[in-house]
C-alpha positions as CSV (number, residue, x, y, z in Angstrom):
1,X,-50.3,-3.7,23.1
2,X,-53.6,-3.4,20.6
3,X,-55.5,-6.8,20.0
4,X,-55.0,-7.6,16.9
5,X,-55.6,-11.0,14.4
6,X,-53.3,-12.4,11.8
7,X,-53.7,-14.6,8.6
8,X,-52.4,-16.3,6.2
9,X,-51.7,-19.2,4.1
10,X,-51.4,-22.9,5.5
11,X,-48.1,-23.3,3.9
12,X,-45.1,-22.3,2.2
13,X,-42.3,-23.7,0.3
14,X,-39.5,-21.4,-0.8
15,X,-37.1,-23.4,-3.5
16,X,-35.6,-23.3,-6.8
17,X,-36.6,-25.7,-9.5
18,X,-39.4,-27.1,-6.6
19,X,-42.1,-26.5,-9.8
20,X,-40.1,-29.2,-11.9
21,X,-41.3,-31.9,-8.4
22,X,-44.8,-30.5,-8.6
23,X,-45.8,-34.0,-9.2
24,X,-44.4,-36.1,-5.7
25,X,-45.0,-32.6,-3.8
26,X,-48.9,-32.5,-4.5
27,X,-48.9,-36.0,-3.9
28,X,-47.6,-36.0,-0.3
29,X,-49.8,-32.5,0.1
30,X,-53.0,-33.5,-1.2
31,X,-53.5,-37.0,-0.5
32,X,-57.3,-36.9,-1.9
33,X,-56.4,-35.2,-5.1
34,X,-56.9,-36.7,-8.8
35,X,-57.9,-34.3,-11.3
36,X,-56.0,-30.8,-11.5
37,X,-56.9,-27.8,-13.2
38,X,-53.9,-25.6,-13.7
39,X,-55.2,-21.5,-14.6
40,X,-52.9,-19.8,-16.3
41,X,-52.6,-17.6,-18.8
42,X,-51.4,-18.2,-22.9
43,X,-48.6,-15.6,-22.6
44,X,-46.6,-17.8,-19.8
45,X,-47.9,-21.3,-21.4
46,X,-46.0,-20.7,-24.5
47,X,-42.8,-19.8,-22.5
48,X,-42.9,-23.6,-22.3
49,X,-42.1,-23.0,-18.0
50,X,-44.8,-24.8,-17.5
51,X,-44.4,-27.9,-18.8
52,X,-41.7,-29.8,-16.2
53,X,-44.1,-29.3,-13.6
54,X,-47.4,-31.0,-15.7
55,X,-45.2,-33.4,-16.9
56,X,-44.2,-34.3,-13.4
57,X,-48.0,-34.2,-12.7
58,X,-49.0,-36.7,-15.1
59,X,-46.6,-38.7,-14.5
60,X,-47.4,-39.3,-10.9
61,X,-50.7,-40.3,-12.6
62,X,-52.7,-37.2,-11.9
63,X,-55.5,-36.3,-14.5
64,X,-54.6,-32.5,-15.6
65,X,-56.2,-29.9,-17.8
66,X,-55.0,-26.6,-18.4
67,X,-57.1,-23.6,-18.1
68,X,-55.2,-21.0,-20.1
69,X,-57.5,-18.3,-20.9
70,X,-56.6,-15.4,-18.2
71,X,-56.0,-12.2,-19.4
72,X,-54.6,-9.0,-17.7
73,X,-57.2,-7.7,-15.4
74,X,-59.7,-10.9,-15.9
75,X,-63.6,-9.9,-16.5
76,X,-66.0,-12.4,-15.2
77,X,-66.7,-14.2,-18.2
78,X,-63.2,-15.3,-18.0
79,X,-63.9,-16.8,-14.6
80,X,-66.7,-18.1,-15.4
81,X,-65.2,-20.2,-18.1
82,X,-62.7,-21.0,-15.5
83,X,-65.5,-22.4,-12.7
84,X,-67.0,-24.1,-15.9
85,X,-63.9,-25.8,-17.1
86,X,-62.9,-26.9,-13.0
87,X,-66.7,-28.3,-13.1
88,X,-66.4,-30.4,-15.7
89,X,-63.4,-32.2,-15.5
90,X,-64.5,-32.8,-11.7
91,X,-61.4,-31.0,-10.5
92,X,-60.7,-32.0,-6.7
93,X,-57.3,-29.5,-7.0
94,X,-56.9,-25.8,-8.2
95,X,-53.1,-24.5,-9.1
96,X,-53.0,-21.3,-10.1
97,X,-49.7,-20.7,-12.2
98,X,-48.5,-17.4,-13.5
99,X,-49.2,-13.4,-12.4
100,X,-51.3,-12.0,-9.6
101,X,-54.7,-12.4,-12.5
102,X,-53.7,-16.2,-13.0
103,X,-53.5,-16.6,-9.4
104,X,-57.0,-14.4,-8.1
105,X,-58.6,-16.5,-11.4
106,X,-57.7,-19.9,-9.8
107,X,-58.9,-18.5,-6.3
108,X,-62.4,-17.5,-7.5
109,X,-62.5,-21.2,-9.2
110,X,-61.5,-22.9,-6.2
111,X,-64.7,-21.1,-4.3
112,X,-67.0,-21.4,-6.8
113,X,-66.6,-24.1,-8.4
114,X,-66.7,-26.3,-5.0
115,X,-70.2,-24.2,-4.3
116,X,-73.5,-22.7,-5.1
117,X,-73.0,-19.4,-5.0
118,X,-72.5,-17.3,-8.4
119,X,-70.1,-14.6,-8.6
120,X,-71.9,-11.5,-8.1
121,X,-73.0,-13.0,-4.7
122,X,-69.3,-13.0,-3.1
123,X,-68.3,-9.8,-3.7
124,X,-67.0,-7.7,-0.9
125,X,-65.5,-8.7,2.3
126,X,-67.0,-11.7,3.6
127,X,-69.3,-12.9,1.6
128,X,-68.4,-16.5,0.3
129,X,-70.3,-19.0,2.1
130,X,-68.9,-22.6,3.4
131,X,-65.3,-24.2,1.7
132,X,-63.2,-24.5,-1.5
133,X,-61.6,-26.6,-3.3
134,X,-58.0,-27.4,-2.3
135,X,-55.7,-24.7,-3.8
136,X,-52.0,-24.2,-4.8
137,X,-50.4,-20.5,-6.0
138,X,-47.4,-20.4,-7.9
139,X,-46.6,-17.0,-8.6
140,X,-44.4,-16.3,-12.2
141,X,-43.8,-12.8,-11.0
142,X,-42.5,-11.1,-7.8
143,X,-45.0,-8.3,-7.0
144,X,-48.9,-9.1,-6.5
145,X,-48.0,-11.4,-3.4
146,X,-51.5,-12.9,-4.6
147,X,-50.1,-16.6,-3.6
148,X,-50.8,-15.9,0.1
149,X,-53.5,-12.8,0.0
150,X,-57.4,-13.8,0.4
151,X,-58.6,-11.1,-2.0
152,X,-59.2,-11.5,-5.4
153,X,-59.7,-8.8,-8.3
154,X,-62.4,-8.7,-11.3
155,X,-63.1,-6.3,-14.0
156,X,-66.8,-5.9,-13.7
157,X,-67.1,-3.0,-16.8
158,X,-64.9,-0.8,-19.3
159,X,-63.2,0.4,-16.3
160,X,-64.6,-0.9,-13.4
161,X,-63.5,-3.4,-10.9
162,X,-64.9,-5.5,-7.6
163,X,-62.9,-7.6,-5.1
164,X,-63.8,-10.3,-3.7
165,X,-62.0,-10.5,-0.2
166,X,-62.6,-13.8,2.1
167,X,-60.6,-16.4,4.4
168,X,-61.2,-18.9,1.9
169,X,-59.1,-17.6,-0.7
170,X,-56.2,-18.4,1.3
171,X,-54.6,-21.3,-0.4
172,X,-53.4,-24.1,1.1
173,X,-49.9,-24.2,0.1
174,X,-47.7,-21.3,-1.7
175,X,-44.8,-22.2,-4.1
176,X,-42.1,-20.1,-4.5
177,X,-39.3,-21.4,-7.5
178,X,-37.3,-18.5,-8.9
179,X,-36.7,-20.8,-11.9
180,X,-40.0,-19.6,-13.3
181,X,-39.1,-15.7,-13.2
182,X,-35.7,-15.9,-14.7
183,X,-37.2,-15.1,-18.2
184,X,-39.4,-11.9,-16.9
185,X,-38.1,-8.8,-19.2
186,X,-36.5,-5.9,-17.1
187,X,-39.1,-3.8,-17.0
188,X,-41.4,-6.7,-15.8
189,X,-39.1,-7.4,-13.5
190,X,-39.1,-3.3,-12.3
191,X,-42.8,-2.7,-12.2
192,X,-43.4,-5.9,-10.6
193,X,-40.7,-5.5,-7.8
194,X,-41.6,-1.8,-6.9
195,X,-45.4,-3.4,-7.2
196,X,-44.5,-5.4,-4.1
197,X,-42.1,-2.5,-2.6
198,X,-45.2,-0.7,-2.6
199,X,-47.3,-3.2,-0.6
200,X,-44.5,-3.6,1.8
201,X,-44.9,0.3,2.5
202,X,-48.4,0.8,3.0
203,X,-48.8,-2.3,5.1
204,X,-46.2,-0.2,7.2
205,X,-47.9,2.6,7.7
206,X,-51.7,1.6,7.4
207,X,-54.5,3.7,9.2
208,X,-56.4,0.5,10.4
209,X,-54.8,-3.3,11.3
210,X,-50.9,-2.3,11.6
211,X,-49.9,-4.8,13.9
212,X,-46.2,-6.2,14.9
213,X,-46.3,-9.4,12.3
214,X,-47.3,-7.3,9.7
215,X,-44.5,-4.9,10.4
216,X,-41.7,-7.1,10.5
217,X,-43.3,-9.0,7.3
218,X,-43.2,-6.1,5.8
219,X,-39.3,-4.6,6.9
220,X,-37.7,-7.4,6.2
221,X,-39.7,-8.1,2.6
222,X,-38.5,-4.6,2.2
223,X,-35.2,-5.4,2.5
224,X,-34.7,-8.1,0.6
225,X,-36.9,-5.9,-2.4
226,X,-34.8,-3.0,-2.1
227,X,-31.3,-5.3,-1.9
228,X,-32.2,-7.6,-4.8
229,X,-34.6,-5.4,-7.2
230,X,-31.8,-3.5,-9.5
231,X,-29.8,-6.8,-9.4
232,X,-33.0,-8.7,-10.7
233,X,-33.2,-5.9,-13.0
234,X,-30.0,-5.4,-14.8
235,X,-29.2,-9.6,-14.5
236,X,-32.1,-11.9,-14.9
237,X,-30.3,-14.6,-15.0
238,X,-29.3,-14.2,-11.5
239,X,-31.5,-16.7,-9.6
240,X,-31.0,-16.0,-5.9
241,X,-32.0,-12.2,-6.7
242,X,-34.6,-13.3,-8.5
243,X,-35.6,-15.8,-5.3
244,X,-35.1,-12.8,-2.9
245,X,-37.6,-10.8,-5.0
246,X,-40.0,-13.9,-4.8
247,X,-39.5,-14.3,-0.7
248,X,-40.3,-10.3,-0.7
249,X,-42.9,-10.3,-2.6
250,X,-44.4,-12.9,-0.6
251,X,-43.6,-11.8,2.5
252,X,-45.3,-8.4,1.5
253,X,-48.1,-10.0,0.2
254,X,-48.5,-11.7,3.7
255,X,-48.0,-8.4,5.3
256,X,-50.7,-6.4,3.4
257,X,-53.6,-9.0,3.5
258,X,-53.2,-8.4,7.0
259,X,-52.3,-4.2,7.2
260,X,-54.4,-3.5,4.1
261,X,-52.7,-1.0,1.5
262,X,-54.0,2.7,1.0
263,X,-53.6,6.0,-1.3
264,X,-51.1,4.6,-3.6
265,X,-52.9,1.9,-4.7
266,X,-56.2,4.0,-5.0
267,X,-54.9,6.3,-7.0
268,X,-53.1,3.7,-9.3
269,X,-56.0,1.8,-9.7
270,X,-57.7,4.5,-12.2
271,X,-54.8,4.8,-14.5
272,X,-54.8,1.3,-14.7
273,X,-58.6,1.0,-15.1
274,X,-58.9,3.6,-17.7
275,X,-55.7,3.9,-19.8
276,X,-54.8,0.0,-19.2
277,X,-51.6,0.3,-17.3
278,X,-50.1,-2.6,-16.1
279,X,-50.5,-2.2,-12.0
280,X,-47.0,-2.2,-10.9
281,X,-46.5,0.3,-13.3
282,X,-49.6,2.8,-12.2
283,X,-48.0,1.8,-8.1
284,X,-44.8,3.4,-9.7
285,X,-46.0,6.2,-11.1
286,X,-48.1,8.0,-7.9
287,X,-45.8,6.6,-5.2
288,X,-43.2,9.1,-4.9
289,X,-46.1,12.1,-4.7
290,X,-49.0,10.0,-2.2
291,X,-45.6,9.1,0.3
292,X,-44.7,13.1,0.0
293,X,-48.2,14.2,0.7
294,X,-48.8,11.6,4.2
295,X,-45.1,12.8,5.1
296,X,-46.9,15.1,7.4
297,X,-48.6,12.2,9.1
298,X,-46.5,9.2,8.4
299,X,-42.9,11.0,8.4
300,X,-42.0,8.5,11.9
301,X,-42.8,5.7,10.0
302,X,-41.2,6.4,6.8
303,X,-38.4,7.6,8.6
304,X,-37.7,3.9,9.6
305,X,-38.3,2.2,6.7
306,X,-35.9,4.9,4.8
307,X,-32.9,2.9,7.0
308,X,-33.4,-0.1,5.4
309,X,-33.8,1.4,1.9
310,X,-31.5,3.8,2.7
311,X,-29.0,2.2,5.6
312,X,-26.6,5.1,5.5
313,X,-29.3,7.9,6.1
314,X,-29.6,10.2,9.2
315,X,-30.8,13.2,9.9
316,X,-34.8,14.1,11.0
317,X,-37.9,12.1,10.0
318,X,-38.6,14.2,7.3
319,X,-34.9,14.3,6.3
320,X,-34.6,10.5,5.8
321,X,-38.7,10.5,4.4
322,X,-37.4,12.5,1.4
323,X,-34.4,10.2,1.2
324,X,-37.2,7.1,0.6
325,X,-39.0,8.7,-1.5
326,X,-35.6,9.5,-3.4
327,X,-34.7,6.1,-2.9
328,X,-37.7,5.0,-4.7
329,X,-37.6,7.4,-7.5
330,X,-34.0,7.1,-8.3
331,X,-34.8,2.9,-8.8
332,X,-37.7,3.7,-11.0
333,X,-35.3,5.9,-12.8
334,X,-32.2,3.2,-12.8
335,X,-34.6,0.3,-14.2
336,X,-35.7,2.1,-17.1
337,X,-39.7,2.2,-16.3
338,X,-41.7,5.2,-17.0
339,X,-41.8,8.1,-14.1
340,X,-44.8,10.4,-15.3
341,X,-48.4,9.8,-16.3
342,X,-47.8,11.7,-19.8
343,X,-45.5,9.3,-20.4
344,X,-48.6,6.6,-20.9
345,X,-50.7,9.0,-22.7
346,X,-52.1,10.9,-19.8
347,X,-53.2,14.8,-20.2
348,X,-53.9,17.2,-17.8
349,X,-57.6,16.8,-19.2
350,X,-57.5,13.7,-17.7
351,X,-56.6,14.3,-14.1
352,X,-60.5,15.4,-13.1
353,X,-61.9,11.9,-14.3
354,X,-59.2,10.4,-12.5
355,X,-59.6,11.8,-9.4
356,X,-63.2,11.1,-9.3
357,X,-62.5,7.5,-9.8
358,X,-59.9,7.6,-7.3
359,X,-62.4,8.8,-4.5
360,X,-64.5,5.7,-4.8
361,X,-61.8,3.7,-3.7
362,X,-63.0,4.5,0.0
363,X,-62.4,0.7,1.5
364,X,-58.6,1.5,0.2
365,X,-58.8,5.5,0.7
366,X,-59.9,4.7,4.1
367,X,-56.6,3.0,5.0
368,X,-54.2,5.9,4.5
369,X,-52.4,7.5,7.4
370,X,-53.6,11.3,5.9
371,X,-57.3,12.3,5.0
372,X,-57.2,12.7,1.2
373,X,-60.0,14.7,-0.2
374,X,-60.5,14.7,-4.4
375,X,-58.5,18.1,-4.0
376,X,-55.4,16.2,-3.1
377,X,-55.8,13.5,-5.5
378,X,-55.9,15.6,-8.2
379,X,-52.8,17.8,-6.8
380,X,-51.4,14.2,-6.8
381,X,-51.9,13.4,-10.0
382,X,-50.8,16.8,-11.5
383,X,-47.9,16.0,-9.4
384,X,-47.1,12.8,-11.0
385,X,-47.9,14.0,-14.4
């Protein structure tokens, strides 16, 4: 068997309405902790969601501020103001509350906040120095899987991004509560789901760190995605789908920080980088065409995770890889998300710049199971178009 290493968050709690008790569980948790700054974003505060779980804060006598400035895709002088506002209330706790950017916000507070080091010094792999503060996720939506990854996204330009990807932006505890989803629109709800669908397949088949924990992480997040998703979709009000999404997209989340993702999500980040599509979305909108293109050197591997999306299947391993990739399309189609770049705006005059974008994404690039040269990612993208 290959050597391999495996990590992840400290903790987990999986439960509905566990938000609305945030007060006695932070308590028990983090003995030391007085002053809490919550990150989230102004969307998700006005939902009102959030209030049970600040009430129950304060009224365990905690000190709390809100942070609520996060937008979609956050630029550093939104974390910036985030490390500023953690620095002067002297927080001794982060909780990031809301969507992968609310959670990778509070993450890069945590770090630098409790440090020295600016910014532009951790990214990469690797590069934060020394400890955090103590940090809690509590993901709004089930797809980034941010509440138990150590990487963290920021937009460094019109359309440019840098990760910051380190052990200490593990958090110490992840909150899953179902409760908080149950208002997410359908096609939230869609593009997040197939978001974390997504992760759960490319930690499957990644080039470099596959290992056996990732793999069942990321079968049985898999199958409570695929089981759950159109459920989710069509009833929102249905809280154990919508806790099943929240377990899968954890447990995918857990899976990929380990067996990084690949082509998909290199070629999604460009659409969502230039035309501002929302990430699940740009996942969505490649995957069927990047999964038929590795078919030729992934097909054994697709091939089993097509009998969990697709129990009934049989035939060869390209028989049941067109039957995922089916699969996949036909709940894109059911949920009522867009299935072609046009769709968002996107002209074949478009599809060069793309693809050049999409070849700098070598750390992701680098992970597929099949080469991919700018050729194919433009094929790709015509594809998908």
């Amino acid at each position: 068997m290959t050597a391999f290493a495996f990590n992840t968050v400290a903790s987990i709690v999986s439960e509905p309405g566990a938000a609305a008790r945030l007060g006695p569980l932070v308590a028990e948790r983090f003995t030391s902790a007085r002053n809490i700054l919550i990150v989230t974003d102004a969307g998700f505060l006005r939902t009102g969601l959030l209030e049970p779980g600040r009430a129950s804060l304060l009224q365990q006598g905690f000190n709390v501020d809100v942070f609520a400035d996060v937008v979609a895709d956050p630029p550093e002088s939104v974390v910036h103001a985030a490390v500023d506002a953690a620095r002067t209330m002297g927080a001794d706790l982060v909780i990031g509350f809301g969507g992968g950017s609310s959670m990778d916000v509070a993450k890069l507070a945590a770090v630098l906040a409790g440090g020295e080091q600016p910014l532009s010094a951790i990214y990469g792999i690797g590069n934060v120095k020394g400890t955090r503060l103590p940090l809690l996720q509590i993901p709004t939506t089930a797809g980034t899987g941010s509440e138990v990854t150590n990487i963290a996204i920021v937009t460094t330009g019109e359309t440019t991004k840098m990760g910051v990807v380190a052990p200490q932006l593990y958090a110490d505890l992840a909150l899953l509560d179902a409760t908080l989803t149950l208002g997410l629109p359908p096609l939230v709800t869609a593009a997040t789901g197939i978001d974390a669908m997504v992760h759960a397949i490319e930690a499957y088949t990644s080039k470099h760190k596959k290992n056996p924990l990732s793999d069942n992480l990321a079968r049985e997040a898999l199958r409570l995605l695929s089981r759950n998703i159109l459920v989710a979709v069509e009833d929102g009000s249905n809280l154990a789908a919508r806790q099943a999404m929240l377990l899968g997209a954890c447990l995918a989340g857990q899976a990929f920080s380990n067996a990084p993702v690949a082509a998909v999500h290199a070629l999604a980040y460009p659409i969502g980088g230039i035309f501002h599509v929302p990430h699940g979305l740009s996942n969505s909108l490649v995957l069927p065409h990047v999964l038929r293109f590795n078919a030729a050197h992934a097909a054994p591997l697709y091939a089993e995770l097509a009998q969990i999306v697709v129990p009934d299947v049989n035939g060869s391993a390209e028989a049941r890889t067109e039957a995922l990739i089916a699969a996949m399309q036909g709940i894109a189609e059911r949920s009522g998300i867009e299935t072609r770049l046009q769709e968002m705006g996107i002209a074949e005059s478009d599809l060069d710049r793309l693809a050049d974008d999409a070849m700098l994404q070598t750390r992701l690039l680098g992970n597929n199971p099949r080469e991919l040269t700018r050729a194919d990612a433009r094929a790709i993208y015509a594809a998908a178009l």
